[in-house]
C-alpha positions in Angstrom: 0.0 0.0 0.0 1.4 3.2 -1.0 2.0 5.4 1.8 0.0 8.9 2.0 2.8 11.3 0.8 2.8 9.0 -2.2 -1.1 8.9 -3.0 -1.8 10.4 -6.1 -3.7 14.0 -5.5 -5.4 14.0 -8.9 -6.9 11.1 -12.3 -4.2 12.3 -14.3 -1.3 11.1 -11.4 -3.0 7.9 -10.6 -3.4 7.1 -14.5 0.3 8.0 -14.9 1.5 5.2 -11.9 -0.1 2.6 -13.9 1.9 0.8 -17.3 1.1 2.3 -21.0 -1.5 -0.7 -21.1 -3.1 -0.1 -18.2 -3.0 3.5 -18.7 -5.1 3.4 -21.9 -8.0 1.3 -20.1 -8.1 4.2 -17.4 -8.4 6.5 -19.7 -10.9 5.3 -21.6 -13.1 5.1 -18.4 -12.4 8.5 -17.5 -13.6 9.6 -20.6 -16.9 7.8 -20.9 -17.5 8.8 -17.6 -17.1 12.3 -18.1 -19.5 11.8 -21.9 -22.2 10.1 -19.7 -22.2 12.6 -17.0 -20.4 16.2 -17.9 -21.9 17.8 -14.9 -19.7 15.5 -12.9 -16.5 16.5 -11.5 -13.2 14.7 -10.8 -11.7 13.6 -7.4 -9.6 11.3 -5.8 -11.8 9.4 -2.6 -10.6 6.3 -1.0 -7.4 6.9 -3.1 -9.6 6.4 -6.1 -10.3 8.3 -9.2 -14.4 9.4 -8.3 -16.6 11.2 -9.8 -18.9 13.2 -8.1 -22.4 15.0 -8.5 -24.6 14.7 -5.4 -22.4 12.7 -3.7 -20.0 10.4 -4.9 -21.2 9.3 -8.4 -19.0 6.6 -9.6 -15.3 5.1 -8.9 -12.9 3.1 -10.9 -9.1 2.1 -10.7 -6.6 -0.7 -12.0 -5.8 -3.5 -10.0 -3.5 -6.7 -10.7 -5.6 -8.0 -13.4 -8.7 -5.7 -13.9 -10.4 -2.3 -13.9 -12.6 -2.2 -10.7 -15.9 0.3 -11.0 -17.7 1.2 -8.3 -21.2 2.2 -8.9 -22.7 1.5 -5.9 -24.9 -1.3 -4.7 -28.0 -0.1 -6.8 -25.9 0.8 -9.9 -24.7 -3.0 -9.7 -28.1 -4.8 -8.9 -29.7 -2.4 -11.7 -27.7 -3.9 -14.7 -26.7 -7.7 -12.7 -28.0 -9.3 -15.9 -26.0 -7.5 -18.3 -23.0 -8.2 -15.6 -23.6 -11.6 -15.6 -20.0 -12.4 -17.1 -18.1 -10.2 -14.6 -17.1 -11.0 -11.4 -19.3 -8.2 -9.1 -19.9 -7.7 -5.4 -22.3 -5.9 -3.6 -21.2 -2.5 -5.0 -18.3 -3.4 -7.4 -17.8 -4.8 -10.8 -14.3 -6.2 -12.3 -13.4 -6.1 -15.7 -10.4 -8.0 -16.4 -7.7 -6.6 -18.2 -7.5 -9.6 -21.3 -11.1 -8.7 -22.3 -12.5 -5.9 -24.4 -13.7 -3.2 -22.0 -17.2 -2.9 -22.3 -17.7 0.6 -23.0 -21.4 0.8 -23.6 -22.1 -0.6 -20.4 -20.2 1.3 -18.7 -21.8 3.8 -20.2 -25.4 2.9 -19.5 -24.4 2.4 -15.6 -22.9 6.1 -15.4 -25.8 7.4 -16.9 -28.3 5.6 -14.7 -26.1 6.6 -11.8 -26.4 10.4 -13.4 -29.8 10.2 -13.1 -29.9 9.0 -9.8 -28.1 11.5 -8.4 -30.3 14.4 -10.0 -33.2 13.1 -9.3 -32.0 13.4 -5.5 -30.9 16.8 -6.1 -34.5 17.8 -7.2 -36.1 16.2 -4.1 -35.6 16.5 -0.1 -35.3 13.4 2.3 -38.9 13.6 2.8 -39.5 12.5 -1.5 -41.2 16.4 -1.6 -40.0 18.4 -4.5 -37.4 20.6 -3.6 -38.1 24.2 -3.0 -35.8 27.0 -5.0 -35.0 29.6 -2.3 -36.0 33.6 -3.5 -33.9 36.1 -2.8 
């Protein structure tokens, strides 16, 4: 485990601790997560690359042999039959690195995780629509 001074503060410095290889899978999740929801905006949580809009939105990173997502629980149990060929838990989903990434699903979760979060931005805790504040 890398120690703190050595986490990477931003997506571009984690991409760039990973080989050419693994550095072109990142990449191309980055970018179709940032097609499928521009609004969101880049982080690094739990030493991972995040997106966030209304919360934490989506993570990925590389491991030994895969790209880990991490969409949530619901984002997960929403598209488990289209998953059926990855290894997933609870709230994460492998893809391994010696198969084609599949970028249209990736796609479709980030988008469902999109709407998700602005759905809870336009609602309170209560399910009331949310009031816009005059001043």
């Amino acid at each position: 485990m890398q120690a703190a001074a050595d986490a990477p503060t931003t997506i571009d410095d984690y991409i760039a601790s990973f080989p050419p290889a693994v550095q072109v899978l990142l990449q191309t999740v980055r970018v179709t997560i940032q097609k499928a929801a521009p609004e969101a905006t880049e982080a690094i949580k739990y030493r991972l690359p995040t997106f966030v809009l209304q919360g934490n939105l989506v993570h990925f990173g590389a491991f030994s042999h895969h790209v880990g997502l991490y969409p949530g629980a619901a984002g997960v149990a929403r598209f488990r039959s289209e998953l059926a060929g990855y290894v997933t838990s609870k709230g994460a989903i492998q893809f391994p690195f010696d198969r084609r990434l599949p970028v249209g699903l990736i796609r479709k979760i980030v988008r469902s995780r999109r709407a998700e979060a602005l759905a809870k931005s336009t609602t309170n805790r209560k399910g009331r629509a949310a009031r816009t504040r005059k001043t």
